[in-house]
gemmi code that builds the backbone of each chain (N, CA, C; Angstrom):
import gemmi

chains = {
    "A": [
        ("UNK", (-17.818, 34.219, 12.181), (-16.461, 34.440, 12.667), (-16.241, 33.729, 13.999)),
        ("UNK", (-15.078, 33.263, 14.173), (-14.890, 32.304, 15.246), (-14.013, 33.354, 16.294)),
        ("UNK", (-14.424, 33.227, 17.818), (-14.345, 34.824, 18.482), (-12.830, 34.798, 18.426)),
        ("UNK", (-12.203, 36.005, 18.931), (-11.034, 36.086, 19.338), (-10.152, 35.684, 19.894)),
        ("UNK", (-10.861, 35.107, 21.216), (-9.897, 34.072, 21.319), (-9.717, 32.870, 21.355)),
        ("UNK", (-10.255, 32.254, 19.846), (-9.532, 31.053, 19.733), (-8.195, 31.588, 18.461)),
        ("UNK", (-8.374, 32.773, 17.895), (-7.823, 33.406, 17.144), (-6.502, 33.308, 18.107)),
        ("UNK", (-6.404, 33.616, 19.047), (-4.922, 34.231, 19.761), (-4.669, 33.268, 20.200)),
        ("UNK", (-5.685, 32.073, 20.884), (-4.785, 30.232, 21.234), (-4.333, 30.336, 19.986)),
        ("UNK", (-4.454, 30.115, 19.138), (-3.884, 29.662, 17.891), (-2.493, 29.668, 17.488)),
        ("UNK", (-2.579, 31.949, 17.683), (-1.253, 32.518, 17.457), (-0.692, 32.104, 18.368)),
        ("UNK", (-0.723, 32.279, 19.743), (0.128, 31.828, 20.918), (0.632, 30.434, 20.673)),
        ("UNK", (-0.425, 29.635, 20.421), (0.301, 28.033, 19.576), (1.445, 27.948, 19.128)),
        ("UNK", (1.680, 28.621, 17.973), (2.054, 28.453, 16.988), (3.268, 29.143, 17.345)),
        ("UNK", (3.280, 30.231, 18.038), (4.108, 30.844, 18.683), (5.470, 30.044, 19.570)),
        ("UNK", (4.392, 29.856, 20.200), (5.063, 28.415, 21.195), (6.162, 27.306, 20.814)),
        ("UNK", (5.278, 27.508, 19.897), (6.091, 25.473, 19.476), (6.522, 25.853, 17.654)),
        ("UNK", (7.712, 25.272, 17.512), (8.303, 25.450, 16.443), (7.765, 24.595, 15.141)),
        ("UNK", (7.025, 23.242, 15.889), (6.497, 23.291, 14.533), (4.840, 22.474, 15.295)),
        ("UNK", (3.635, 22.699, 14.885), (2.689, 22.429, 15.273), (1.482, 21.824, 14.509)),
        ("UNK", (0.513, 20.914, 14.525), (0.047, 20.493, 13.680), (-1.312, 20.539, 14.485)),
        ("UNK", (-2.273, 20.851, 13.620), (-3.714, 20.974, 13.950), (-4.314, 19.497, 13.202)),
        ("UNK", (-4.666, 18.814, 13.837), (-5.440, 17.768, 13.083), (-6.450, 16.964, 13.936)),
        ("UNK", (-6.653, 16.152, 13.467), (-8.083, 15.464, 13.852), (-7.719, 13.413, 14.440)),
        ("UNK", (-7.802, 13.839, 15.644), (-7.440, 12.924, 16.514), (-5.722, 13.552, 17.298)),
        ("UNK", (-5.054, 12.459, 17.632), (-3.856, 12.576, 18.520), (-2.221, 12.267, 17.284)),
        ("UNK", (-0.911, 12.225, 17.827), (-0.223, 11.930, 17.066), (-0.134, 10.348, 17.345)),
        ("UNK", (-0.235, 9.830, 18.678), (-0.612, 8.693, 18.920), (-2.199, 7.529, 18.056)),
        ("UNK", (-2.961, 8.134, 17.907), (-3.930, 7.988, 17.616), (-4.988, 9.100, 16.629)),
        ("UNK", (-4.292, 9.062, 15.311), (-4.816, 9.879, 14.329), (-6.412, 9.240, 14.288)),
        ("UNK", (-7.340, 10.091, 13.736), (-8.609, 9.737, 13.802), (-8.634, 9.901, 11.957)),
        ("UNK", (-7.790, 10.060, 11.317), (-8.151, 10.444, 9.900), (-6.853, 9.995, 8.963)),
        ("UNK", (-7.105, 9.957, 7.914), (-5.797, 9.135, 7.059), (-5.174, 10.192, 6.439)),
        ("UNK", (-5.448, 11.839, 6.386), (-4.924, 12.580, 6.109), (-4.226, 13.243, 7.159)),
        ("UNK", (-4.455, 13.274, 8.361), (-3.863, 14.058, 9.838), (-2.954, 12.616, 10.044)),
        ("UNK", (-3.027, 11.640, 9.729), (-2.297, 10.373, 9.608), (-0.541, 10.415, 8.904)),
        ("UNK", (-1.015, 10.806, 7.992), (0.064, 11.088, 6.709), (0.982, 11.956, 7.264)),
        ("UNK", (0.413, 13.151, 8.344), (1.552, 14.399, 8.253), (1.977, 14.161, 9.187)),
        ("UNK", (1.347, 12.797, 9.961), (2.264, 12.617, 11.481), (3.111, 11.443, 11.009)),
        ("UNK", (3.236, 10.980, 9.822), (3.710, 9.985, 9.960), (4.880, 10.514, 9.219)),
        ("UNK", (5.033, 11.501, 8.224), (6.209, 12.265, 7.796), (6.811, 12.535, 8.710)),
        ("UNK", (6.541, 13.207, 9.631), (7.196, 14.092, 10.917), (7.983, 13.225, 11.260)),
        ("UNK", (7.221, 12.224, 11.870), (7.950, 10.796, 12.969), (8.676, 10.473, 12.062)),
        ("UNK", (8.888, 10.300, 10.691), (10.056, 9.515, 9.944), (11.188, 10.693, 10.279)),
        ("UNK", (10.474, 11.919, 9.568), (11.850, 13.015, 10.108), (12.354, 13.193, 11.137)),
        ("UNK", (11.767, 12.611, 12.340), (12.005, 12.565, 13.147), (12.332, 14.141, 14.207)),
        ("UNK", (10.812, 14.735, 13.618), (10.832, 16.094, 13.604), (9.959, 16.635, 15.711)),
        ("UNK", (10.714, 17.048, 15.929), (9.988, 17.207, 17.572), (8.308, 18.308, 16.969)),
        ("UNK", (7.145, 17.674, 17.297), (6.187, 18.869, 17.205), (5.240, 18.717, 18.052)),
        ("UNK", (4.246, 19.711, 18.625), (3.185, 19.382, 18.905), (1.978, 19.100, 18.233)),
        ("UNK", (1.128, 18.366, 18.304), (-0.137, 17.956, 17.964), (-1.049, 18.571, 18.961)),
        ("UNK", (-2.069, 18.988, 18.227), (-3.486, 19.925, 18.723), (-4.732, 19.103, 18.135)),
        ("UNK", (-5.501, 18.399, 18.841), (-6.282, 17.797, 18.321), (-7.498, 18.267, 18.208)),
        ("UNK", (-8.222, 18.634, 17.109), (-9.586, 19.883, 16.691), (-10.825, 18.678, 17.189)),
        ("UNK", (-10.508, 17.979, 17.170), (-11.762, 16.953, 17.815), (-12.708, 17.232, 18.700)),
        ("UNK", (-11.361, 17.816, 19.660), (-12.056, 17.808, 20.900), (-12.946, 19.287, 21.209)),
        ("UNK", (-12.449, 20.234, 20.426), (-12.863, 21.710, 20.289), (-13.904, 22.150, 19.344)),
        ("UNK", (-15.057, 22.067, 18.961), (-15.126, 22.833, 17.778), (-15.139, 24.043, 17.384)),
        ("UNK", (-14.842, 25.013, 18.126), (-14.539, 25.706, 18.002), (-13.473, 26.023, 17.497)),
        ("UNK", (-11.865, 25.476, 17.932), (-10.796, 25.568, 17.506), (-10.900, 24.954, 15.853)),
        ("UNK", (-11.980, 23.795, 15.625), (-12.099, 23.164, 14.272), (-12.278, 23.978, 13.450)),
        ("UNK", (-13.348, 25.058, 13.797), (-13.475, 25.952, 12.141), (-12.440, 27.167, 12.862)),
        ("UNK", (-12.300, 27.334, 13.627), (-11.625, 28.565, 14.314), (-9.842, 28.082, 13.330)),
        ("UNK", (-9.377, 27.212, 13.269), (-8.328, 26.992, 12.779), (-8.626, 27.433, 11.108)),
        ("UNK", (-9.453, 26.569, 10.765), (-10.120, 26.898, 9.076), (-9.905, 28.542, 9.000)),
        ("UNK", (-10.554, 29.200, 10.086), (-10.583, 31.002, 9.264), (-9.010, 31.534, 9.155)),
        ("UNK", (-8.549, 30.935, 10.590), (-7.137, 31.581, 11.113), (-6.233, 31.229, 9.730)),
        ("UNK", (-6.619, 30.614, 8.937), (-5.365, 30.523, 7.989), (-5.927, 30.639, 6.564)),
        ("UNK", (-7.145, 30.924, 6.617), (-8.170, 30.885, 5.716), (-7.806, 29.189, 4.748)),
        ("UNK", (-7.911, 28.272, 5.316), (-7.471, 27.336, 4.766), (-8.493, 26.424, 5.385)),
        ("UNK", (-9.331, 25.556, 3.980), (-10.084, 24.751, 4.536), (-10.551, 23.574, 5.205)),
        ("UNK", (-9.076, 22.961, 4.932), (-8.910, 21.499, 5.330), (-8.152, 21.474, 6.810)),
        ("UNK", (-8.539, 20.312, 7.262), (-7.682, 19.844, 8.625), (-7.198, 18.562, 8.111)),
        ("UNK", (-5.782, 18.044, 8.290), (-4.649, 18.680, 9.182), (-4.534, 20.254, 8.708)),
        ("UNK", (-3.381, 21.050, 9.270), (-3.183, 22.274, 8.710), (-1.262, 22.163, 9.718)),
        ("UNK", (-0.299, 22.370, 8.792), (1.197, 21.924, 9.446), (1.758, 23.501, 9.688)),
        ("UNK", (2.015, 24.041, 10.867), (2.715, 25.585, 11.118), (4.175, 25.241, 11.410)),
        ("UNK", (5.181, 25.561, 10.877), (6.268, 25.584, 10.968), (6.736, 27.075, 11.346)),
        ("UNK", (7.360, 27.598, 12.775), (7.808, 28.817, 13.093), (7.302, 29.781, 12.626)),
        ("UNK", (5.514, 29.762, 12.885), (4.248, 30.474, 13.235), (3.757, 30.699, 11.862)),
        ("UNK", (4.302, 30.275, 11.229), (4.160, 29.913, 9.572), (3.313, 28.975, 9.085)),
        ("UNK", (2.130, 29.130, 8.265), (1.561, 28.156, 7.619), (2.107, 27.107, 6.664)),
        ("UNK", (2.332, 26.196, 6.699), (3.070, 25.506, 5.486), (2.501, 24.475, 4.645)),
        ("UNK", (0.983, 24.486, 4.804), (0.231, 23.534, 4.058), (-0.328, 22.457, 4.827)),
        ("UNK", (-1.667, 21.625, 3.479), (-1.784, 20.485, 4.189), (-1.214, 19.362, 4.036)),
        ("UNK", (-2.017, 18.240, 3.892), (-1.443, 17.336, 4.079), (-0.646, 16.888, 2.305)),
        ("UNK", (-1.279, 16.869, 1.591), (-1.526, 17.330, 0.063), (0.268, 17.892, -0.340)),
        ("UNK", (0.278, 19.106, 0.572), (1.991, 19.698, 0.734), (2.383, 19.263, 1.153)),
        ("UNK", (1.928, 18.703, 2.286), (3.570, 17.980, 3.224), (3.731, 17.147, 2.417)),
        ("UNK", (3.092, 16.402, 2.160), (3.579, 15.014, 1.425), (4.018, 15.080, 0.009)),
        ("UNK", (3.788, 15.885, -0.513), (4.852, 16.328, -1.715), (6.023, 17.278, -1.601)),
        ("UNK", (6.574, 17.663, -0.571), (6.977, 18.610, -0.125), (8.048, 17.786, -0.023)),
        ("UNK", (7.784, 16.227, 1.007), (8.340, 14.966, 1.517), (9.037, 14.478, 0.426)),
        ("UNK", (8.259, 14.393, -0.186), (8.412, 13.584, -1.511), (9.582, 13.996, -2.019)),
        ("UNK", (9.792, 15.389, -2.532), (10.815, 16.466, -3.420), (12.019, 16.575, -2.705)),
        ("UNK", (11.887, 16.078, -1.330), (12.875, 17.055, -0.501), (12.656, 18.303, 0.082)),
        ("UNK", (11.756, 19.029, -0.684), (11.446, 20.618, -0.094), (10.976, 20.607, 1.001)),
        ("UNK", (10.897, 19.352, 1.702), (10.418, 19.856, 3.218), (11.516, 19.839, 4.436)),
        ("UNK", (12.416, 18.632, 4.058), (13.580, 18.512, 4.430), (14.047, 19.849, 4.696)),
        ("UNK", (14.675, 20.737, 3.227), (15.229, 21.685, 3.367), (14.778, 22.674, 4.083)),
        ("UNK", (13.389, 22.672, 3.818), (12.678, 23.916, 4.317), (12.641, 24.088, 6.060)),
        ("UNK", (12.598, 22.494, 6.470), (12.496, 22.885, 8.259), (13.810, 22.996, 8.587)),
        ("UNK", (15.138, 22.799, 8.173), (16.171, 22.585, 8.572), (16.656, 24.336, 8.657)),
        ("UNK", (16.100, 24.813, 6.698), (16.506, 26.101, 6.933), (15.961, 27.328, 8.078)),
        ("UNK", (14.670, 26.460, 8.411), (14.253, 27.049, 9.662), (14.793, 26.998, 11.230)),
        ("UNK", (16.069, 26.063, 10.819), (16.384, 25.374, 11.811), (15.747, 24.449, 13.011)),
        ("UNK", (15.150, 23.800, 12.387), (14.207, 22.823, 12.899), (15.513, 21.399, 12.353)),
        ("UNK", (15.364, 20.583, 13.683), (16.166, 19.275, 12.944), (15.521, 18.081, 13.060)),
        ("UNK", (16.320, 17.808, 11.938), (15.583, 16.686, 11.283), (16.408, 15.521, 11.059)),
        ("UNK", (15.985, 14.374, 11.169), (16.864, 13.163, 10.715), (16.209, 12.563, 9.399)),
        ("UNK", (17.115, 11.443, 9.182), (16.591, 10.678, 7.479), (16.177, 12.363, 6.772)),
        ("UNK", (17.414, 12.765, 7.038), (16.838, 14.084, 5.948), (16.777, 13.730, 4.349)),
        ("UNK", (18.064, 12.672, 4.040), (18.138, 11.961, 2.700), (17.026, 11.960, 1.899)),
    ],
    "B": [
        ("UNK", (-22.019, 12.572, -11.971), (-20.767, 13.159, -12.611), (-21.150, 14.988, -12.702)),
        ("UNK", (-21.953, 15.300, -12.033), (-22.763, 16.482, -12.327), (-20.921, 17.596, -11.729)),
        ("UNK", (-20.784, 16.994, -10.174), (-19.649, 17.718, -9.992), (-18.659, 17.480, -10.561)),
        ("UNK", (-18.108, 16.283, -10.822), (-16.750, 16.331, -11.593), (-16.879, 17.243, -13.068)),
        ("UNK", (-18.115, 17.048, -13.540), (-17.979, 18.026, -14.508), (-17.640, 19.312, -14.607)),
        ("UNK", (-18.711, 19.817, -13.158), (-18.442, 21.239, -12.776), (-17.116, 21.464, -12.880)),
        ("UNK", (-16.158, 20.664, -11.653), (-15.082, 20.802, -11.887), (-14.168, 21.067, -13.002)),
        ("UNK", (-14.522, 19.917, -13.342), (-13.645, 19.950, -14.593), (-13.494, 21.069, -15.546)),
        ("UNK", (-14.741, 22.087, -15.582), (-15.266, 22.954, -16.646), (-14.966, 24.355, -15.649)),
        ("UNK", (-15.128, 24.708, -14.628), (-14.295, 25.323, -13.748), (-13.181, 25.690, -13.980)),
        ("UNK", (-12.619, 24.394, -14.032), (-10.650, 24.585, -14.141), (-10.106, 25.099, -14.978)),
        ("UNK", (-10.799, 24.376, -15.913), (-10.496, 24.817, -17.359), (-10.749, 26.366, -17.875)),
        ("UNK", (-11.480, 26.847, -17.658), (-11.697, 28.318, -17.548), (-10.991, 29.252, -16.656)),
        ("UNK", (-10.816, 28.676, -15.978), (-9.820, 29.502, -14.972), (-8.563, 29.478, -15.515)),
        ("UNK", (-8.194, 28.162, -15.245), (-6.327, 27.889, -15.625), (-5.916, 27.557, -17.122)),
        ("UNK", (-4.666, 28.018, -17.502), (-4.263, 27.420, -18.880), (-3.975, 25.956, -18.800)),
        ("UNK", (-4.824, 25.100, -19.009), (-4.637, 23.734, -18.124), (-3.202, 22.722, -19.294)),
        ("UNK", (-2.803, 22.235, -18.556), (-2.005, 21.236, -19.537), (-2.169, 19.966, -19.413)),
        ("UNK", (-3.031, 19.501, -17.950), (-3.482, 17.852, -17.888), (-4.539, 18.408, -16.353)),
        ("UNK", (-5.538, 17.848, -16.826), (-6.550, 17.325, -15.288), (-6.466, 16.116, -15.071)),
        ("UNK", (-6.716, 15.888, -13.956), (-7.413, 14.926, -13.487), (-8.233, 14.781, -12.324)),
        ("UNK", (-9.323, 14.304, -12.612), (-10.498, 14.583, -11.683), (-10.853, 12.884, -11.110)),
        ("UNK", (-10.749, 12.960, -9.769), (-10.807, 11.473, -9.631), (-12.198, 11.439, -8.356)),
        ("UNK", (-13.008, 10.729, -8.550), (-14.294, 10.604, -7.389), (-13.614, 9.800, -6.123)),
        ("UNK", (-13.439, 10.529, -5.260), (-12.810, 9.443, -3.989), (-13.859, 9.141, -2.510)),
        ("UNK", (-15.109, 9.559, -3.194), (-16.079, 9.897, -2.164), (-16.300, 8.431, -1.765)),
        ("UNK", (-16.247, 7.370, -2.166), (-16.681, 6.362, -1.569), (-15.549, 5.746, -0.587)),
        ("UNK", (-14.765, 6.521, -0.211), (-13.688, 6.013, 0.515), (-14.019, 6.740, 1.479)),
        ("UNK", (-15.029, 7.758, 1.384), (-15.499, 8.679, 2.992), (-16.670, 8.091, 3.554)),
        ("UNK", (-17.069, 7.497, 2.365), (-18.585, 7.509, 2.959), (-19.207, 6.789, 4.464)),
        ("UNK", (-19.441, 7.810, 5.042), (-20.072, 7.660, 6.561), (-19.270, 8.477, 7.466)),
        ("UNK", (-17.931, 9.128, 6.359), (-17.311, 10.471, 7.180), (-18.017, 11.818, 7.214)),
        ("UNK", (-17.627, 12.971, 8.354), (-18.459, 13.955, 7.989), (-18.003, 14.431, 6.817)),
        ("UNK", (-19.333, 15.442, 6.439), (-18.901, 15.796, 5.029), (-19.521, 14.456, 3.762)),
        ("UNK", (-19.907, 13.233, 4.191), (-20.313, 12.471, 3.146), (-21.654, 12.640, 2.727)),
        ("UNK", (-22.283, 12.403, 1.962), (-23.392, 12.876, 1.016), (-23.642, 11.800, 0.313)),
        ("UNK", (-25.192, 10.992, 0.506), (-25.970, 9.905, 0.014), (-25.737, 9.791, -1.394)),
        ("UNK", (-25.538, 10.688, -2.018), (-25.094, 10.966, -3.302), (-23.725, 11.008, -4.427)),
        ("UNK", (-22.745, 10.828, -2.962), (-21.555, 10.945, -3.098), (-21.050, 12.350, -3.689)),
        ("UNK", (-19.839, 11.903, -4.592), (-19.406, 13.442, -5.384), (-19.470, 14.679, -4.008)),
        ("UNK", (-18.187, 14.464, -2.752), (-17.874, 14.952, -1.767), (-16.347, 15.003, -1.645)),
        ("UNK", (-15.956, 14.239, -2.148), (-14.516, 14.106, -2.210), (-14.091, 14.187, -3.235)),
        ("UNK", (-13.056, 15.132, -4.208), (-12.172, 14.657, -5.277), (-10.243, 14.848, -5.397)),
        ("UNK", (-10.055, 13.607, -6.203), (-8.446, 13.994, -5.810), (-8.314, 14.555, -7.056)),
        ("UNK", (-7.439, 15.602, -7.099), (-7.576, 16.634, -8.449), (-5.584, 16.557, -8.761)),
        ("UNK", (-5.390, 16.199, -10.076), (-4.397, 17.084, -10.479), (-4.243, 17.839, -11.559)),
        ("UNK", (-3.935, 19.090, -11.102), (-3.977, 20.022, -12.062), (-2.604, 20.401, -11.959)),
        ("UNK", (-2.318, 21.103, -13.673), (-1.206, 20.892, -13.807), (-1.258, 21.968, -15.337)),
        ("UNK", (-0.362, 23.451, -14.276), (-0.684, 24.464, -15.601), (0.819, 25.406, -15.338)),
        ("UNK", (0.834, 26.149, -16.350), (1.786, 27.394, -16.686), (1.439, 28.036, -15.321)),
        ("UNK", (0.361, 28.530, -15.168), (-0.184, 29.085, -13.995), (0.829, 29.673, -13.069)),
        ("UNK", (0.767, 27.759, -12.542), (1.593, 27.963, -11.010), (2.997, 28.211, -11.081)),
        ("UNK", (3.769, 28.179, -12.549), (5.149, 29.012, -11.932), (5.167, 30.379, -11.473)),
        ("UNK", (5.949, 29.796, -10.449), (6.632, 31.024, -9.764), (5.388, 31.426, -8.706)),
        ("UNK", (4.542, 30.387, -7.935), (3.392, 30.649, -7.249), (3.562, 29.552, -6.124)),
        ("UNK", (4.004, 30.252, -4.736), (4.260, 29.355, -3.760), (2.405, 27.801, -3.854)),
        ("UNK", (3.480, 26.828, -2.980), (2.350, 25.840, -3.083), (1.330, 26.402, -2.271)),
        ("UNK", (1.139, 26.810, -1.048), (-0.228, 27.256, -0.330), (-1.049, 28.027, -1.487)),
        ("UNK", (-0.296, 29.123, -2.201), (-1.072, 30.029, -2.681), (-1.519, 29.348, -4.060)),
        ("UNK", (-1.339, 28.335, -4.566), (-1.690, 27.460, -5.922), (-3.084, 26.773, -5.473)),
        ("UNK", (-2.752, 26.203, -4.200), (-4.085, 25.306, -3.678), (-5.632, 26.720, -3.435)),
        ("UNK", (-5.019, 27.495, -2.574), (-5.799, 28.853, -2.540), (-6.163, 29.123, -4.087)),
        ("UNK", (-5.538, 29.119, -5.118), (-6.675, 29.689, -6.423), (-7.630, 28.704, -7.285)),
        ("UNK", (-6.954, 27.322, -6.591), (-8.048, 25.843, -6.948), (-9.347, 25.932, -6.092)),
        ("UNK", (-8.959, 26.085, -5.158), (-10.061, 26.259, -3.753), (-11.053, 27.480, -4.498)),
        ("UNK", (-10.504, 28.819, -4.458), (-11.239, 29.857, -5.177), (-12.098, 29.738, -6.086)),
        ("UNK", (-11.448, 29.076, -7.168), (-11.915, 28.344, -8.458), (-13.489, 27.831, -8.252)),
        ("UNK", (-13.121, 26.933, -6.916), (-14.342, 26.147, -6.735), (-14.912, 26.597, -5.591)),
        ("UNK", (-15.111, 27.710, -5.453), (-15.947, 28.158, -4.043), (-17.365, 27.909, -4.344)),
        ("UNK", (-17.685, 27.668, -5.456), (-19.242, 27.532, -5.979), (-19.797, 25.936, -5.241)),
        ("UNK", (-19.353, 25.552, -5.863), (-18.729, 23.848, -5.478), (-18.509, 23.287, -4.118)),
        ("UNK", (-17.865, 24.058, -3.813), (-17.197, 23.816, -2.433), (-18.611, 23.872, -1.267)),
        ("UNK", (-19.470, 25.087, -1.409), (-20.091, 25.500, -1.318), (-21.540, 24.739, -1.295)),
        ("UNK", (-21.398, 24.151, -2.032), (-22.921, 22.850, -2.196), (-22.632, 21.822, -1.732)),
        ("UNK", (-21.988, 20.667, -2.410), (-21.666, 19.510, -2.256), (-20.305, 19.093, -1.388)),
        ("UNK", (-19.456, 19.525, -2.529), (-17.968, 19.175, -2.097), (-17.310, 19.243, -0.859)),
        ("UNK", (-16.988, 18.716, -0.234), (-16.753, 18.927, 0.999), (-14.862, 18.716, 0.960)),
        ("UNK", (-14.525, 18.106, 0.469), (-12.873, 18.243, 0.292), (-12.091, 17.762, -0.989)),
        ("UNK", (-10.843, 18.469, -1.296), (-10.232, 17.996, -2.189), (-9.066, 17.798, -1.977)),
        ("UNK", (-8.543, 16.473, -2.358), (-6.674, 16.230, -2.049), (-6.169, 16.769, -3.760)),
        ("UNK", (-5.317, 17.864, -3.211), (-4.848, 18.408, -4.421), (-3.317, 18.372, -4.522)),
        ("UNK", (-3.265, 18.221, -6.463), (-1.359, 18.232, -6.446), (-1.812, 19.388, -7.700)),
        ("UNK", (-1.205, 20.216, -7.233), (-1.066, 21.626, -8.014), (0.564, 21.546, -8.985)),
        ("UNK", (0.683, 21.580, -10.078), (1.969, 21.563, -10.257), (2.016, 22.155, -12.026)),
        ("UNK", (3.297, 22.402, -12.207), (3.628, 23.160, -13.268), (4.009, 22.142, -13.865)),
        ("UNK", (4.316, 22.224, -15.778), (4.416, 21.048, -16.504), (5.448, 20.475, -16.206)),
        ("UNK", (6.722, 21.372, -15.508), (7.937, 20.752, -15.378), (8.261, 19.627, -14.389)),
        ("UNK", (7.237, 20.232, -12.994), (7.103, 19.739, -11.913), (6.681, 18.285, -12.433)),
        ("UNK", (5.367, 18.018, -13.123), (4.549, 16.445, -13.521), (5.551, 15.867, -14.080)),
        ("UNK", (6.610, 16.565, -14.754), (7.273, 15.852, -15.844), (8.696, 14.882, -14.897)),
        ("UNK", (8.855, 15.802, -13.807), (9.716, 14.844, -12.638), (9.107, 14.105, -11.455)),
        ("UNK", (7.900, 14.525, -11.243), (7.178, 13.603, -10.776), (6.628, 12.338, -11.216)),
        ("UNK", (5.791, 12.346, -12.436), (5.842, 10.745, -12.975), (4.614, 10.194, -12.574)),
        ("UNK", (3.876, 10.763, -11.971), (2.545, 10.135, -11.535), (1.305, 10.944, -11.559)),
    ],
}
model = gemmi.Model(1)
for chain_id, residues in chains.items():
    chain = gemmi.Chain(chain_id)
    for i, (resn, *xyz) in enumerate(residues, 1):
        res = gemmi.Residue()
        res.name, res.seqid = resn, gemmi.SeqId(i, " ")
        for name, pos in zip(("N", "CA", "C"), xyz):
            atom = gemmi.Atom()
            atom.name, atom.element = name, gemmi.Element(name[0])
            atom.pos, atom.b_iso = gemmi.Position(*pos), 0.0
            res.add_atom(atom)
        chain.add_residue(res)
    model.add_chain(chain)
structure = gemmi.Structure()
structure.add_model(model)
structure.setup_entities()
């Protein structure tokens, strides 16, 4: 078990920022072609988020894995909400359902089309 | 092919399957963590069943993952998954 408090950075994260992405490297400088993909959706949507980079932590690396019981990194929180990985976003992208889904969160978005 | 089989024979027992596909993508990691001299570390999976209607997407990937906790567990170290219902493949196209 990864202690408590990387459990509550997490929540407080996520808390924080309306939409947040855990992945591996920077949004500037992805270190992976899957934490790649969900920053590169965002930036087309032109979606404001923070990036948390697990690189530098390992702790926060598997500490993120339990917090959502989800095994992969990236991992995308939309208004403290889990919303998948990269796998989802990008079909999500694909359908439109992601469009709708951050907007109905009121999150804005451009090239929503 | 020892894991894709697993897989494959996994799924199938679990889900009412209507199309797999099991694809080896491990040589596109190899020298990432998680890679294995042996490969069979990576697979891109689509599965595609009755199952998942009416089963948000997180919680579809969660009963593939489940599926393969055996798996997951030894070798496998990740899977890019498209979880989808027959209707879903049938407007998707790929």
């Amino acid at each position: 078990m990864a202690d408590q408090s990387v459990h509550d950075r997490i929540q407080q994260e996520i808390s924080d920022n309306d939409v947040t992405v855990y992945m591996k490297g920077t949004p500037t400088f992805p270190q992976c072609g899957f934490s790649a993909a969900v920053v590169q959706v965002l930036n087309h949507l032109g979606v404001t988020y923070h990036g948390v980079n697990v690189l530098e932590d390992p702790g926060l690396r598997e500490g993120i894995k339990e917090f959502s019981s989800w095994p992969t990194i990236p991992q995308l929180y939309v208004k403290g909400e889990f919303l998948g990985g990269c796998d989802i976003v990008r079909e999500m992208f694909q359908t439109g359902e992601l469009q709708d889904t951050l907007q109905q969160k009121g999150i804005e978005v451009q090239n929503a089309a | 092919m020892e894991f894709a089989q697993r897989i494959d024979r996994q799924l199938r027992q679990t889900f009412e399957i209507e199309r797999l596909d099991v694809v080896d993508d491990s040589a596109k990691h190899a020298g990432h963590s998680g890679a294995h001299p042996l490969g069979e570390t990576h697979f891109r999976l689509v599965v595609v069943s009755l199952d998942f209607e009416g089963v948000g997407r997180v919680a579809r990937q969660r009963l593939v993952y489940d599926a393969l906790k055996a798996e997951m567990g030894e070798r496998v170290h990740a899977l890019q998954l498209s979880c989808r219902t027959p209707e879903e493949d049938a407007k998707l196209g790929v």
